[in-house]
C-alpha positions in Angstrom: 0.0 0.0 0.0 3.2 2.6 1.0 4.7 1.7 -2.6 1.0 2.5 -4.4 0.6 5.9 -2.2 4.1 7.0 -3.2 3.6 6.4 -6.5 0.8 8.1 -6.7 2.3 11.3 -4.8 5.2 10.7 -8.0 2.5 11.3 -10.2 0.3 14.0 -8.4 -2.6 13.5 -5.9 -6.1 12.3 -7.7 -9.0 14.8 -7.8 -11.1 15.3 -5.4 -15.0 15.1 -4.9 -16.3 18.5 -5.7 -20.2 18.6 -5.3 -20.7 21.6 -7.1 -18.6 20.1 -10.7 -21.1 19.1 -13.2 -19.0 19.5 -16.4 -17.0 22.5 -18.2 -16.6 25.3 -15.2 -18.8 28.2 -16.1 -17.8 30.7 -14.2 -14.1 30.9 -14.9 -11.3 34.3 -15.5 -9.3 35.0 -18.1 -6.0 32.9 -18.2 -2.5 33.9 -19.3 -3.1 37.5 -19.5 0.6 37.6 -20.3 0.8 36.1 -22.9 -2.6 37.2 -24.1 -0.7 40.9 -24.5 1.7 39.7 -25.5 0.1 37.7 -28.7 -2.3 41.3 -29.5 0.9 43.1 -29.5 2.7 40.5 -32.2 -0.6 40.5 -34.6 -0.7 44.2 -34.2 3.1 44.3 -35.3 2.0 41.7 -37.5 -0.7 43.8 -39.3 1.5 47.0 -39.4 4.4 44.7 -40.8 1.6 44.0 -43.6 0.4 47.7 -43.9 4.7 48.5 -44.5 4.5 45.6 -47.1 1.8 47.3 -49.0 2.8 50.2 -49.3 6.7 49.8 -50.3 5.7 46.8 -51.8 5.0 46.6 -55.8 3.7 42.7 -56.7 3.0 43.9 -60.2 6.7 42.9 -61.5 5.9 39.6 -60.4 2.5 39.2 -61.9 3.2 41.8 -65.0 5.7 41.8 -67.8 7.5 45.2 -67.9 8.9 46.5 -71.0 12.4 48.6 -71.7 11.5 51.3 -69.7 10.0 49.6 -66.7 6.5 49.9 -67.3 3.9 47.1 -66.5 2.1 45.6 -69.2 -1.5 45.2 -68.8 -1.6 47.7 -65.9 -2.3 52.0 -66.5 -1.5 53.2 -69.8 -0.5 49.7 -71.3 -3.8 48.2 -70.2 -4.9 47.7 -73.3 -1.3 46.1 -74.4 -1.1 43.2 -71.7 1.7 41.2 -73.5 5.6 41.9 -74.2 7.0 41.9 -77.4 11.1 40.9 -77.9 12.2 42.6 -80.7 15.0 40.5 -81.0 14.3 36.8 -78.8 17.5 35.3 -79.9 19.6 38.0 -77.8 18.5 36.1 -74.5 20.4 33.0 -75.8 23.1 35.0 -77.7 24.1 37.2 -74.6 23.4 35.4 -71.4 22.0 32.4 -69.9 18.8 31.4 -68.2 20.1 31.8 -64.7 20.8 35.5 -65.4 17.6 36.1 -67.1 15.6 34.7 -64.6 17.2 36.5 -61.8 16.6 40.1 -63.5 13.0 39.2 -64.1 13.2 38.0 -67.4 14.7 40.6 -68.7 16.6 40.0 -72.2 19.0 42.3 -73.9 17.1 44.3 -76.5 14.0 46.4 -77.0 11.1 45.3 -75.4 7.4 46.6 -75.9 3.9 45.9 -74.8 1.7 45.0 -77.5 -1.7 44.2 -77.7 -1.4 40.7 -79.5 1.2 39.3 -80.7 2.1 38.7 -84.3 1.2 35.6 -86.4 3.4 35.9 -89.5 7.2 35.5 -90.1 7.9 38.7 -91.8 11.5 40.6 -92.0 12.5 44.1 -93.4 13.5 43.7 -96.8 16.2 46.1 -98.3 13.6 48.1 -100.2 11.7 49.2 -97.2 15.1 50.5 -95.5 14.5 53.7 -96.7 10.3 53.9 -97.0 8.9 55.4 -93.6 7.9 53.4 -90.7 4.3 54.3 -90.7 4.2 53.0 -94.9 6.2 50.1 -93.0 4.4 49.5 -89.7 1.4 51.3 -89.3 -0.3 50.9 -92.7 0.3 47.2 -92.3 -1.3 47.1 -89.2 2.5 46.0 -87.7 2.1 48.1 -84.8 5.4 46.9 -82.6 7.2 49.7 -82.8 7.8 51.9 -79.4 5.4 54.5 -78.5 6.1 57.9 -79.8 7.8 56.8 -82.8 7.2 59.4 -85.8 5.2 58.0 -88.4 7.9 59.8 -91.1 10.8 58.6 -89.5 12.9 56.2 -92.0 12.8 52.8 -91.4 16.6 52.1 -91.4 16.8 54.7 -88.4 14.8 53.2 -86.4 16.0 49.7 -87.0 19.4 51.9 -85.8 17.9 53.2 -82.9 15.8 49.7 -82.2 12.5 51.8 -82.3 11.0 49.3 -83.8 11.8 45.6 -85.1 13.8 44.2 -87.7 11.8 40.8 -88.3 8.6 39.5 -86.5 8.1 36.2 -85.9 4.5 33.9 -85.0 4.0 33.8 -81.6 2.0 32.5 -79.1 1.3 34.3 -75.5 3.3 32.8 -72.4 2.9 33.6 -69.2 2.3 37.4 -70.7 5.4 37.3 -72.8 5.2 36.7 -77.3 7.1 33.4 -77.4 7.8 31.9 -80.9 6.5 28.7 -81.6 8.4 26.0 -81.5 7.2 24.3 -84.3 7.2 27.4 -86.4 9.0 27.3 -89.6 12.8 28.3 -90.4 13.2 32.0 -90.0 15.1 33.5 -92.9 18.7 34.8 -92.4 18.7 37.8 -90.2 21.9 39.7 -89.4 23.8 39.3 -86.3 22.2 35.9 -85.6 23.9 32.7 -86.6 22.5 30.2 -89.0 22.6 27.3 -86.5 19.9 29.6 -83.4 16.7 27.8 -83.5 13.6 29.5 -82.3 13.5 26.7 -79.1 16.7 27.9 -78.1 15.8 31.6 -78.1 12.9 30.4 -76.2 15.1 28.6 -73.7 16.9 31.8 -72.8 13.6 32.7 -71.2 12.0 29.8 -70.4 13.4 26.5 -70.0 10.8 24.8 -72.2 7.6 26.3 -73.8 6.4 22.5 -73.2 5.5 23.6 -69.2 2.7 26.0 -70.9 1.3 23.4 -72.9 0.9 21.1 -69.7 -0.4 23.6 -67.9 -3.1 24.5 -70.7 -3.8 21.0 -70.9 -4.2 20.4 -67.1 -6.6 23.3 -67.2 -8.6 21.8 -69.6 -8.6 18.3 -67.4 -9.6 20.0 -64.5 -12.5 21.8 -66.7 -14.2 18.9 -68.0 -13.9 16.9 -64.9 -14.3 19.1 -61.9 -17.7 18.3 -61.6 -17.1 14.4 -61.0 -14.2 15.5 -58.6 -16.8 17.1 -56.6 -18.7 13.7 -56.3 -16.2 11.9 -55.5 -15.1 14.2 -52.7 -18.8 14.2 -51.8 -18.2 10.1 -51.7 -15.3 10.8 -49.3 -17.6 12.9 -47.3 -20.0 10.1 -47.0 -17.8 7.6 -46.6 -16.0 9.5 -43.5 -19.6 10.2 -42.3 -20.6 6.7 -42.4 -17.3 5.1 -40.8 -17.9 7.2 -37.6 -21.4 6.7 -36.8 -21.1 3.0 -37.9 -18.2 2.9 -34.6 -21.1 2.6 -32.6 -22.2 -0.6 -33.8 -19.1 -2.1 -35.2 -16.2 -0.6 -33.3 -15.9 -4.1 -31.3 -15.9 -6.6 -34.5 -13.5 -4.0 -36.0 -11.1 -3.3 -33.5 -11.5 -7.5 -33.2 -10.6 -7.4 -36.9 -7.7 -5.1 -37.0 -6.1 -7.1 -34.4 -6.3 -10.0 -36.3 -5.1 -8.9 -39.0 -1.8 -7.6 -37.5 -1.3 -10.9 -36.0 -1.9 -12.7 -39.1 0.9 -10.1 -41.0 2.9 -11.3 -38.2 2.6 -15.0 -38.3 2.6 -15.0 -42.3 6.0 -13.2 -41.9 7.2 -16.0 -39.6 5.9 -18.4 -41.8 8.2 -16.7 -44.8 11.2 -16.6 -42.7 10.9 -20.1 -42.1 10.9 -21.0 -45.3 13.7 -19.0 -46.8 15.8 -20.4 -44.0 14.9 -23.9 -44.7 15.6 -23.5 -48.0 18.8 -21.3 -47.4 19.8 -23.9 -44.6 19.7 -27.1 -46.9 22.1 -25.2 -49.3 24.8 -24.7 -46.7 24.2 -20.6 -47.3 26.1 -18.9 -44.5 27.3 -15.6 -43.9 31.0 -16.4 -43.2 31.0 -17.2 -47.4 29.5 -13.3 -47.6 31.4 -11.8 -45.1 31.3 -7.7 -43.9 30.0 -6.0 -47.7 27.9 -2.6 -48.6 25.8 -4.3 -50.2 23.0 -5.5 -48.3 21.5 -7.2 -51.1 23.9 -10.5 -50.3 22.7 -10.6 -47.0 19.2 -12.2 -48.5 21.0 -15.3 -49.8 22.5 -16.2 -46.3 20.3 -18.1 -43.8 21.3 -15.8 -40.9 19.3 -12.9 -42.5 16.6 -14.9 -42.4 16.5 -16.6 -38.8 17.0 -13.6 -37.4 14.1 -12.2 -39.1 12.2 -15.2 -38.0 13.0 -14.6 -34.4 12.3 -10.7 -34.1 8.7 -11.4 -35.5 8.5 -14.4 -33.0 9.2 -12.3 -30.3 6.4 -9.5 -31.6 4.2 -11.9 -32.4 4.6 -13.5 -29.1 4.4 -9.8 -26.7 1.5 -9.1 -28.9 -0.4 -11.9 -27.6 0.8 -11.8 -24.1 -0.8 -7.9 -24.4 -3.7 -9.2 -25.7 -4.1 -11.8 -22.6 -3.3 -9.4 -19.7 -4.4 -6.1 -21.7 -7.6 -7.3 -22.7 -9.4 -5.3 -19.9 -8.0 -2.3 -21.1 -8.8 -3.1 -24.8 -12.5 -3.4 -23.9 -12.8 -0.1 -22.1 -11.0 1.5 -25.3 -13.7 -0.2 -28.0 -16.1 1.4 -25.1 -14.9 4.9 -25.0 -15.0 4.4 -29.0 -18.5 3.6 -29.3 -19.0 6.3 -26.8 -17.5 8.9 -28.7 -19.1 7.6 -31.9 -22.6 8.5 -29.6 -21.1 12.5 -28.5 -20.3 13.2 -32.3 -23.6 11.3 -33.6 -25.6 13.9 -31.1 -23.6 17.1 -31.5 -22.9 16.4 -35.3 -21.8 20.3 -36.0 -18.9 19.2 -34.5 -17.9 17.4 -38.0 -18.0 20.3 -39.7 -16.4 22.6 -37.5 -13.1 21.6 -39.0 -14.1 23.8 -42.4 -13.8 27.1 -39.9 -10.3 25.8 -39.0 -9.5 25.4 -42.7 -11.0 29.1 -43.6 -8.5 30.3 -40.6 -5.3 28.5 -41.7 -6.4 29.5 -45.0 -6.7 33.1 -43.9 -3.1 33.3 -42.2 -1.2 31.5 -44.9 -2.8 34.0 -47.8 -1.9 36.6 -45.7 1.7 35.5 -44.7 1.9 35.0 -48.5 0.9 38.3 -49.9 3.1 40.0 -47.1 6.5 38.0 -48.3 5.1 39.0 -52.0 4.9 42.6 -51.0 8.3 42.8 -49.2 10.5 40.7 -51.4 9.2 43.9 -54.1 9.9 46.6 -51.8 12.1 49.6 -53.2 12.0 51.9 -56.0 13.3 51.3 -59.6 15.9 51.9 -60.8 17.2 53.2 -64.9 20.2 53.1 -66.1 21.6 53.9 -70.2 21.4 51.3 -72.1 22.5 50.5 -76.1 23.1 47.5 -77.9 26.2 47.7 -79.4 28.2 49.4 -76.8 31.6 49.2 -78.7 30.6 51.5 -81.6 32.5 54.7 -81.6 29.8 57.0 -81.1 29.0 54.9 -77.8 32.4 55.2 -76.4 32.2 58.4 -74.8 28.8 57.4 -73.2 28.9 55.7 -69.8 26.4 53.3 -69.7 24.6 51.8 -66.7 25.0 55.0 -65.2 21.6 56.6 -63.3 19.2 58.2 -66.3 15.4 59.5 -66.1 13.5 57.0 -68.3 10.6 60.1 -68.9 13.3 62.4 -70.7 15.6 60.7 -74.0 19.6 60.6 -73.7 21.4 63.2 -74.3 23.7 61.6 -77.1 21.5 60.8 -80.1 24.9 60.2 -82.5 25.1 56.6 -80.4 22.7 53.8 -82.0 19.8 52.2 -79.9 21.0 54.4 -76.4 17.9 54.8 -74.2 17.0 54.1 -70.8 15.9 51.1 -69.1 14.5 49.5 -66.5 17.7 47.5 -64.2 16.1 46.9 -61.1 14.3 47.9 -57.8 17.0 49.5 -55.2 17.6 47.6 -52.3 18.6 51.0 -50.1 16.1 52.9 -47.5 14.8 52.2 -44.7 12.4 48.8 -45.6 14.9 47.4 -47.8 17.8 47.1 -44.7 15.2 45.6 -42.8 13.7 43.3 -45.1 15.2 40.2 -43.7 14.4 40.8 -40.1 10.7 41.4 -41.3 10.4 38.4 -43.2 11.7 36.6 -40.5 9.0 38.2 -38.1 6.9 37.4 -40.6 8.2 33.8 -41.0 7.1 33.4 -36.6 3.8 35.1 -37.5 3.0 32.6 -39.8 4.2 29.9 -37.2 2.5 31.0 -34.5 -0.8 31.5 -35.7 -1.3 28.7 -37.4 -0.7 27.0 -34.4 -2.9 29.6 -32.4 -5.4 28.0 -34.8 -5.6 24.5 -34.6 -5.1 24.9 -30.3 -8.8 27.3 -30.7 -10.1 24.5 -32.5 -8.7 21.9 -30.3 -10.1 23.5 -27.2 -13.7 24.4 -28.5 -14.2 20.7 -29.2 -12.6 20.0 -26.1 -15.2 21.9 -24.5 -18.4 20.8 -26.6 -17.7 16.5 -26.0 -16.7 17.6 -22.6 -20.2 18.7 -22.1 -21.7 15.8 -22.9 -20.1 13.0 -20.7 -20.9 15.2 -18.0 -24.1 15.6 -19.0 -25.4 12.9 -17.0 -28.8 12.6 -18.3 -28.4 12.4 -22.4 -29.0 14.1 -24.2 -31.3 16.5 -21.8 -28.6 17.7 -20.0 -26.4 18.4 -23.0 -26.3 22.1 -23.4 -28.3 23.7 -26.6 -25.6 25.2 -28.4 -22.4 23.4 -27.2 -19.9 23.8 -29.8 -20.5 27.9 -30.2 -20.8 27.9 -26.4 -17.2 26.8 -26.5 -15.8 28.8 -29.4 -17.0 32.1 -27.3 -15.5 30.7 -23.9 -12.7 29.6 -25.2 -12.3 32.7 -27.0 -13.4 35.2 -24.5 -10.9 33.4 -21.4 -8.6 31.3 -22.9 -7.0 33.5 -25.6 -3.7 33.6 -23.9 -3.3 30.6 -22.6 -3.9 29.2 -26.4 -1.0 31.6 -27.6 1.5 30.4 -24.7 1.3 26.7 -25.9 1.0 27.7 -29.4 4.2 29.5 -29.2 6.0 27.2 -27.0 5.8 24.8 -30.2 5.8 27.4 -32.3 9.4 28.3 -31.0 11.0 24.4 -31.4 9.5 24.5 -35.0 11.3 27.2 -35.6 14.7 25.1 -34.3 14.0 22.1 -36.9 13.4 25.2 -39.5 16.7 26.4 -38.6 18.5 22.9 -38.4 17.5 22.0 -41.1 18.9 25.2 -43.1 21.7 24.6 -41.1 22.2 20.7 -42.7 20.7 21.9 -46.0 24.3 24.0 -45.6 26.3 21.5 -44.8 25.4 18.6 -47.0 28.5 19.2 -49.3 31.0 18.7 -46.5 31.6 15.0 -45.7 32.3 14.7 -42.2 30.4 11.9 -40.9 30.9 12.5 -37.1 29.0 16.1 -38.4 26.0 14.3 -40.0 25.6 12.5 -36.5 25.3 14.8 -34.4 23.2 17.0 -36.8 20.9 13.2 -37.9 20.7 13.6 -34.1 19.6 16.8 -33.1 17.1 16.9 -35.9 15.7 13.6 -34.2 15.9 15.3 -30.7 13.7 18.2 -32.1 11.8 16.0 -34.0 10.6 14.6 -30.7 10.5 17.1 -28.4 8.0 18.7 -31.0 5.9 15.5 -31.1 5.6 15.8 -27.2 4.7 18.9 -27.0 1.4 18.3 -29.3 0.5 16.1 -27.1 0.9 17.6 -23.9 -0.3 20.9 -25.5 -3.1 18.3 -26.9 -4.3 17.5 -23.2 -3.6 20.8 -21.5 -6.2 22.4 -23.9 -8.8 19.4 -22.5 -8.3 20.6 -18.8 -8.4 24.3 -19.9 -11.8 24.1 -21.7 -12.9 21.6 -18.7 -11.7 23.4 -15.6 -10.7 27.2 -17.1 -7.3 27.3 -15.8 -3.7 28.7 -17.0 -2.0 26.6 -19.1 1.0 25.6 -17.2 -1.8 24.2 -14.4 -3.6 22.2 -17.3 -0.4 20.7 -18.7 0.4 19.5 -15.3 -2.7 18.2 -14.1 -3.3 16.5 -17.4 0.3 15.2 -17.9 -0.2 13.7 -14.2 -3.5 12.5 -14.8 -2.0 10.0 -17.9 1.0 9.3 -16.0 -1.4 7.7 -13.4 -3.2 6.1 -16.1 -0.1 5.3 -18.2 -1.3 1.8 -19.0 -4.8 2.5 -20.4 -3.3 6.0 -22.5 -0.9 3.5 -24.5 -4.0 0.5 -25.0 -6.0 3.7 -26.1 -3.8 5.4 -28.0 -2.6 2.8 -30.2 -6.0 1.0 -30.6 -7.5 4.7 -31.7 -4.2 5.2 -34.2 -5.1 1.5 -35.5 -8.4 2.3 -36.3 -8.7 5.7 -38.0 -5.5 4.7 -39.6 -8.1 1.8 -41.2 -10.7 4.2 -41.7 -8.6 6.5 -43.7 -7.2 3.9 -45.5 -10.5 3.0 -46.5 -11.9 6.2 -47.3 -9.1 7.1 -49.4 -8.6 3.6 -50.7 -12.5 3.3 -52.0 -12.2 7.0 -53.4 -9.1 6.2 -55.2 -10.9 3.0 -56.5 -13.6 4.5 -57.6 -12.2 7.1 -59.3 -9.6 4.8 -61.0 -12.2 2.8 -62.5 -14.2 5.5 -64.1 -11.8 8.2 -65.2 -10.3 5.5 -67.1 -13.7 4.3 -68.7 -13.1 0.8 -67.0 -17.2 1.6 -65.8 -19.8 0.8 -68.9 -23.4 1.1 -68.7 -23.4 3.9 -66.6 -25.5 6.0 -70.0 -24.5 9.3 -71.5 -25.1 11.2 -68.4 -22.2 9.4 -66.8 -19.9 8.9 -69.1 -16.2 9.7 -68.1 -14.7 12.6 -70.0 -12.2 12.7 -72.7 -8.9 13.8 -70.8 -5.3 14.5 -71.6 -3.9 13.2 -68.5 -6.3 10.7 -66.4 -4.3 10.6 -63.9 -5.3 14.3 -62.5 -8.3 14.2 -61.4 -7.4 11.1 -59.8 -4.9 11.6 -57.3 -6.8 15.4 -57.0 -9.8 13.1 -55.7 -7.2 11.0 -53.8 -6.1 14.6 -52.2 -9.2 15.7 -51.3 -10.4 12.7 -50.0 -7.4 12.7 -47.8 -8.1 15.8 -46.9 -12.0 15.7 -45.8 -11.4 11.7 -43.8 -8.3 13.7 -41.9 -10.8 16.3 -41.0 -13.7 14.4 -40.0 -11.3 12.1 -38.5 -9.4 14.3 -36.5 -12.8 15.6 -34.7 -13.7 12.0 -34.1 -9.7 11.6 -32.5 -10.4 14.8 -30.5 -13.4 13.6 -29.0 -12.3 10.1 -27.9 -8.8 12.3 -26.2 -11.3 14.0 -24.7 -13.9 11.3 -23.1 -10.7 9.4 -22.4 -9.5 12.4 -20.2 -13.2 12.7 -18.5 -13.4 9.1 -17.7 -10.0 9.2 -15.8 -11.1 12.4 -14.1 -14.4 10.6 -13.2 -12.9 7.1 -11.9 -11.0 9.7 -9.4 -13.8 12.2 -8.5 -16.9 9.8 -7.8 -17.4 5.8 -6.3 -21.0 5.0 -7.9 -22.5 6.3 -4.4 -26.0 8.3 -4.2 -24.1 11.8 -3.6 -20.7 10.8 -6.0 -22.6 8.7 -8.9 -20.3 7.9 -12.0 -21.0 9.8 -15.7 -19.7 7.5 -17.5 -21.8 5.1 -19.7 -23.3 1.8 -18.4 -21.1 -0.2 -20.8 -17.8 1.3 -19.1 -19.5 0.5 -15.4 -20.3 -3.1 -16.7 -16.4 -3.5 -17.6 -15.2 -2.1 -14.6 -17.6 -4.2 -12.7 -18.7 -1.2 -11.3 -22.4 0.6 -10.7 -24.2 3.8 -9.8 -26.7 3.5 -6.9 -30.0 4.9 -7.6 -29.7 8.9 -8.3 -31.7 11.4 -6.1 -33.2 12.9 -9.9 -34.4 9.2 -10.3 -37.5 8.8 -8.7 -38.2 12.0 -10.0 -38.1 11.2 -13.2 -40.0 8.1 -12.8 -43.0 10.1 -11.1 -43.0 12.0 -14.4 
């Protein structure tokens, strides 16, 4: 009796009987005011980090083409010219590479011009136009390429000089805004300062690696066109499905859990089964490992009969621990198949709480546009920049010019005697007061993103919490279950619990932010091959890995006892971490027989969705008639695995609810095995299956006879 007493002092004292508890505490304070500040003041500094983004920001050269002199296609004055015209595309293979394109913006060496479509034709100035006027050249033929401003009696060879407008045209087709030739165009004719051996796909490739991404994206556009609508029943199957698989617990959840067992031990014993064989068969051939020896590869290591009996005794030894739990655990794995069924019951009478998981996804959804658009907005902060520009630098009337020096792009250069000077667009300035701090705001913004996301899923955690906690203690169901539990919770939990949320969110918060860093850190280091340095780093990362998985659970129970009891959440983690210590046996049985099963129903959700999906976006389905008949697609596979995702998605969801509540009735049953003894004044909550297994039972009730007489 001394050794149980101290070990329960080691774990904390049990609860005691309080008369007046009758389920989530009502009357409760805020918690954490700290840290409740202290979160305001980051999402303030969070919103003003965004208001700093907008307005220094500029997202346009992102989204927009700009032409030589900086200005946005599409956007203002061009907005009726949304694509960019190369007067000369083979200059981006000619004078650079891709890696230098892409980093100014894709940005090529020559005149550059916003049209309004792009041309169709191979045509190229032919020596008797040289000396005809641009508009008898250009505008007349409805070639209207040139730059803006050009003077319709200007000659044509001066402009060509001055690369006002373009020497040849080529057909083109629109790329991510920009006049790309086709590929499969036809030979251009000899043009001057281009070799005979460019091809179009390499001027192309200057800009883009392959045109080919545009054609897969058109064509996965037009996949997800013609079959969205059967994606949407399938993910309406998946819905179903996930719908079906929980409420079904409360009838099946023993058979099931039975199955699942069964299964594992069958894996198990076919395994042995396999090993035995392959030794036997190994063992009459005299296969041992002194003819292998120590060797890299571990492929020779199958052909030895070693491998194979110590194979066959590591799945004895689980196969023979998984029965011995099953013998002395089976107590254990009864109450867990009853706290299932049970919290099949809570979700099947408070089902809003299956779809409270869509407001989670509309708040992650809201931080990580927001952190998105913020990054977009800072990473284009500053102003731009001009600088002279010609494209023949070495000519003798450009010599005396210094080019890439600072120019106004609104007034022309000075020295008209050099050909094709003007000034362009080079980039925005990285100077001033937003662009010194950029990287310590991105990094703020890096922890916003962080810590509320995980602000997030703690608020939902801890409003379900709250609603399945007020129904075991409800102890006449469901009369007793409050009318609105799940918003009753959401405004508690919001109103008190704010900070409390934010100090665990940011406790986990900061050791994701570790691993973030490590693994920067080993992203670094990967080219040096010091192996006693990949250890200690394979080993930290593991540490890290861990700790974070411990703190979600801890933070996972602490948020139970807060939305139960209304405390701080330092005083939740302990009284919940104590709690399961005292019960360590039962919160392993549970735990792994809860993992076992949604794992299955996942499995099959996905599984049946993916099935189904298979079969008829592959037109393996006949009979279905016209109305179902599965679209003509370029790639089948899309809205396949985009079902598969989504299906994913939705069982995870409903699942994770289902996983909350049985946490949750878990943590209530412990809390009720301490608080009560079955007695008129201290009756259990707990269901009359759970009584039956503990061989337990409530005398009669003082609301009983009450409720007879009515």
């Amino acid at each position: 009796m001394g050794g149980k007493q101290d070990g329960e002092e080691a774990c904390g004292k049990p609860a005691k009987y309080d008369p007046t508890f009758r389920g989530p505490i009502r009357n409760r304070s805020c918690t954490d005011i700290i840290c409740c500040v202290l979160f305001l003041v980051f999402i303030l500094g969070y919103i003003v980090v965004g208001v700093v983004a907008w307005v220094y920001g500029d997202p346009r050269q992102v989204l927009y083409p700009r032409n030589s002199t900086g200005a946005y296609c599409g956007v203002g004055a061009n907005k009726d010219k949304p694509y960019l015209l190369y007067f000369n595309i083979f200059s981006c293979v000619l004078a650079t590479n891709v890696i230098t394109v892409a980093e100014n913006g894709l940005q090529c060496p020559t005149t550059q011009v916003c049209v309004s479509s792009c041309p169709n034709v191979t045509w190229t100035v032919g020596a008797d136009q040289l000396l005809q006027k641009v508009g008898e050249v250009f505008y007349t033929a409805d070639r209207n390429f040139c730059l803006p401003g050009v003077p319709w009696d200007m000659p044509v060879i001066q402009s060509l000089q001055q690369e006002l407008c373009p020497g040849f045209l080529l057909p083109s087709t629109p790329a991510l805004g920009r006049c790309l030739p086709r590929v499969n165009s036809s030979t251009p004719p000899e043009l001057p300062g281009i070799p005979s051996n460019t091809t179009i796909s390499q001027g192309i490739s200057g800009v883009l690696d392959s045109l080919s991404a545009r054609d897969i994206t058109v064509k996965i556009f037009e996949d997800v066109a013609q079959s969205w609508h059967w994606i949407l029943v399938a993910l309406g199957v998946a819905l179903v499905l996930s719908l079906l698989f929980i409420l079904l617990l409360r009838l099946v959840a023993g058979p099931l859990v039975l199955v699942l067992i069964l299964g594992v031990l069958g894996v198990l014993a076919y395994g042995i089964y396999y090993c035995w064989e392959e030794y036997r068969v190994l063992r009459d051939k005299s296969a041992h490992i002194n003819e292998v020896g120590i060797t890299t590869n571990l492929g020779a290591y199958r052909n030895v009969q070693e491998t194979w009996l110590a194979a066959l005794i590591v799945l004895a030894v689980l196969e023979g621990i998984l029965l011995l739990l099953l013998i002395f655990l089976r107590q254990r794995i009864r109450i867990a198949i009853a706290l299932l069924k049970e919290a099949s019951k809570a979700v099947g009478q408070m089902m809003s709480t299956l779809f409270y998981p869509l407001v989670t996804f509309v708040l992650l959804l809201i931080c990580i546009v927001y952190w998105a658009m913020t990054a977009l907005y800072l990473a284009t902060s500053g102003q731009p920049q001009y600088v002279l520009w010609a494209p023949n630098a070495s000519l003798p009337n450009c010599e005396k010019v210094q080019m890439n020096t600072s120019c106004n792009p609104m007034a022309q250069p000075v020295n008209y005697s050099c050909p094709g000077l003007k000034c362009v667009f080079q980039s925005y300035s990285s100077t001033g007061l937003v662009q010194r701090s950029l990287f310590n705001l991105q990094i703020y913004g890096v922890l916003g993103l962080f810590w509320t996301i995980n602000w997030v899923l703690a608020l939902g955690q801890c409003v379900l919490a709250g609603a399945f906690a007020s129904f075991y203690w409800a102890f006449y169901k469901p009369q007793d279950i409050p009318t609105f539990p799940l918003s009753s919770a959401f405004i508690r939990t919001l109103r008190y619990h704010t900070g409390s949320l934010a100090f665990g969110a940011l406790i986990l918060t900061l050791v994701q932010i570790a691993r973030v860093i490590l693994e920067y850190i080993d992203s670094k280091l990967r080219g040096a091959q010091n192996p006693v340095a990949r250890c200690i780093m394979c080993c930290f990362k593991c540490c890290l890995w861990c700790l974070e998985k411990f703190i979600k659970f801890l933070n996972r129970n602490a948020y139970i006892m807060i939305a139960i009891y209304g405390k701080n959440f330092c005083v939740s983690a302990k009284n919940a971490f104590m709690l399961l210590m005292r019960n360590i046996v039962r919160v392993v049985v549970l735990d792994k027989v809860t993992d076992l099963l949604l794992l299955f129903g996942k499995l099959l959700v996905v599984g049946g969705v993916g099935v189904l999906s298979f079969f008829f976006f592959t037109g393996r389905i006949q009979g279905l008639g016209r109305d179902f008949e599965n679209p003509s697609l370029n790639y089948y596979w899309l809205p396949i695995m985009i079902s598969i995702l989504g299906a994913y998605v939705i069982a995870s969801g409903f699942f994770s609810v289902f996983g909350m509540c049985v946490d949750t009735l878990f943590l209530c049953f412990l809390e009720d095995l301490e608080r009560n003894d079955g007695s008129l004044d201290r009756p259990y909550y707990m269901p009359k299956s759970l009584l039956k297994i503990l061989g337990k039972k409530n005398e009669e009730y003082p609301g009983d006879k009450k409720k007879k007489k009515k």
